[in-house]
C-alpha positions as CSV (number, residue, x, y, z in Angstrom):
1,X,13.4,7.0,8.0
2,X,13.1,8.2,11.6
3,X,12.1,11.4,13.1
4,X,14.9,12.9,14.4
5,X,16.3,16.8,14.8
6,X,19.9,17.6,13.4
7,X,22.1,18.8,16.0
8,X,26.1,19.6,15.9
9,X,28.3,16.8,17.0
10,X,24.9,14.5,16.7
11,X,24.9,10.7,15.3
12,X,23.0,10.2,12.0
13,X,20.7,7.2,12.2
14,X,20.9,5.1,9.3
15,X,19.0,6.0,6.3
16,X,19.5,9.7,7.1
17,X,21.5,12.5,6.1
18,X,22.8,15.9,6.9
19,X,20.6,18.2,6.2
20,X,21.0,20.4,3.2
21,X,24.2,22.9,3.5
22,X,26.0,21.2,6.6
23,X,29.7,19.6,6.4
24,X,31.3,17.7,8.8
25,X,35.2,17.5,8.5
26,X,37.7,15.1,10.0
27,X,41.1,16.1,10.7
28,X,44.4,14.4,12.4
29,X,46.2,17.4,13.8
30,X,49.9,17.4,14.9
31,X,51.3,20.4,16.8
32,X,54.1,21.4,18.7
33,X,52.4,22.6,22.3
34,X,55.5,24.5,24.1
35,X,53.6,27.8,24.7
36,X,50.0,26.5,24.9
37,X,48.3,25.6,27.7
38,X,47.2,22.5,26.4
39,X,44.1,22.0,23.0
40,X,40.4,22.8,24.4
41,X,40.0,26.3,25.1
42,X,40.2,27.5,27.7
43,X,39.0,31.1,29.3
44,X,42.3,32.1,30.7
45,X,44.9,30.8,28.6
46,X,46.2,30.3,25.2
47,X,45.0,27.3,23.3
48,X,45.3,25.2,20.2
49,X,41.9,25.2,20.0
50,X,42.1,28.9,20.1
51,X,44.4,29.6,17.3
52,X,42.9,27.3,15.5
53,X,39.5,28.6,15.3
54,X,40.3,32.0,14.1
55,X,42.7,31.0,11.1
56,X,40.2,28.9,10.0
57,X,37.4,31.9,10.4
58,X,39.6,34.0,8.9
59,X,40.3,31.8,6.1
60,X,36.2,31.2,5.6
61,X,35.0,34.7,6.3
62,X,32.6,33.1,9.0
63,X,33.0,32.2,12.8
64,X,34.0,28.3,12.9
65,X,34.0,26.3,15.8
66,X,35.5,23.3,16.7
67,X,34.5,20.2,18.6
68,X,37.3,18.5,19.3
69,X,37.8,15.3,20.9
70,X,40.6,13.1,21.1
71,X,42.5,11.0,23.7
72,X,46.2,10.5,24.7
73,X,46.6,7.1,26.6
Protein backbone atom coordinates (compact mmCIF):
# COMPACT_ATOMS: atom_id res chain seq x y z
CA UNK A 1 0.00 0.00 0.00
CA UNK A 2 1.12 3.54 -0.65
CA UNK A 3 0.52 6.74 1.07
CA UNK A 4 -1.61 8.63 -0.94
CA UNK A 5 -4.69 11.26 -0.29
CA UNK A 6 -8.10 10.56 -2.15
CA UNK A 7 -9.11 13.30 -4.35
CA UNK A 8 -12.13 13.58 -7.02
CA UNK A 9 -11.25 12.59 -10.52
CA UNK A 10 -7.83 11.07 -8.87
CA UNK A 11 -6.13 7.67 -10.15
CA UNK A 12 -6.19 4.81 -7.55
CA UNK A 13 -2.78 3.18 -7.22
CA UNK A 14 -2.92 -0.39 -7.27
CA UNK A 15 -3.61 -2.16 -4.11
CA UNK A 16 -5.92 0.78 -3.10
CA UNK A 17 -9.40 1.59 -2.86
CA UNK A 18 -11.92 4.33 -2.56
CA UNK A 19 -12.38 5.26 0.56
CA UNK A 20 -15.37 4.23 2.54
CA UNK A 21 -18.75 5.95 1.03
CA UNK A 22 -17.46 7.26 -2.38
CA UNK A 23 -18.82 6.01 -5.92
CA UNK A 24 -17.57 6.67 -9.09
CA UNK A 25 -20.02 6.19 -12.03
CA UNK A 26 -19.40 5.85 -15.77
CA UNK A 27 -21.80 6.86 -18.23
CA UNK A 28 -22.04 7.09 -22.33
CA UNK A 29 -24.46 9.93 -22.84
CA UNK A 30 -26.21 10.67 -26.12
CA UNK A 31 -28.05 13.96 -26.56
CA UNK A 32 -29.54 15.99 -29.07
CA UNK A 33 -27.58 19.64 -28.68
CA UNK A 34 -29.87 22.17 -30.85
CA UNK A 35 -30.43 24.68 -28.01
CA UNK A 36 -27.29 24.16 -25.95
CA UNK A 37 -24.34 25.82 -26.22
CA UNK A 38 -22.35 22.95 -26.27
CA UNK A 39 -21.64 20.09 -22.72
CA UNK A 40 -19.16 21.74 -20.03
CA UNK A 41 -20.77 24.53 -18.41
CA UNK A 42 -20.44 27.31 -19.06
CA UNK A 43 -21.20 30.76 -17.01
CA UNK A 44 -23.22 32.41 -19.63
CA UNK A 45 -25.01 29.86 -21.47
CA UNK A 46 -27.13 26.86 -21.31
CA UNK A 47 -25.40 23.55 -21.00
CA UNK A 48 -25.76 19.81 -21.02
CA UNK A 49 -23.66 19.72 -18.28
CA UNK A 50 -26.06 22.13 -16.68
CA UNK A 51 -29.20 20.25 -17.01
CA UNK A 52 -27.70 17.48 -16.22
CA UNK A 53 -26.47 18.30 -12.91
CA UNK A 54 -29.67 19.42 -11.40
CA UNK A 55 -31.87 16.35 -12.51
CA UNK A 56 -29.50 14.24 -11.10
CA UNK A 57 -29.47 16.50 -7.65
CA UNK A 58 -32.89 16.59 -7.76
CA UNK A 59 -33.29 12.99 -8.20
CA UNK A 60 -30.55 12.38 -5.14
CA UNK A 61 -31.59 15.04 -2.75
CA UNK A 62 -27.84 16.31 -2.78
CA UNK A 63 -25.72 18.68 -5.06
CA UNK A 64 -23.92 16.40 -7.74
CA UNK A 65 -21.38 17.41 -9.90
CA UNK A 66 -19.97 16.22 -12.95
CA UNK A 67 -16.50 15.83 -14.37
CA UNK A 68 -16.96 15.23 -17.65
CA UNK A 69 -14.52 14.47 -20.21
CA UNK A 70 -14.82 13.24 -23.52
CA UNK A 71 -13.46 13.86 -27.11
CA UNK A 72 -15.04 14.25 -30.58
CA UNK A 73 -12.24 13.61 -33.32
Amino acid sequence: MTDWNYTANALIPDGENLPPNVRRYAAILAYDGTGYSGFQRQKHSLTIQHELETALSNVADTPITLLPSGRTD
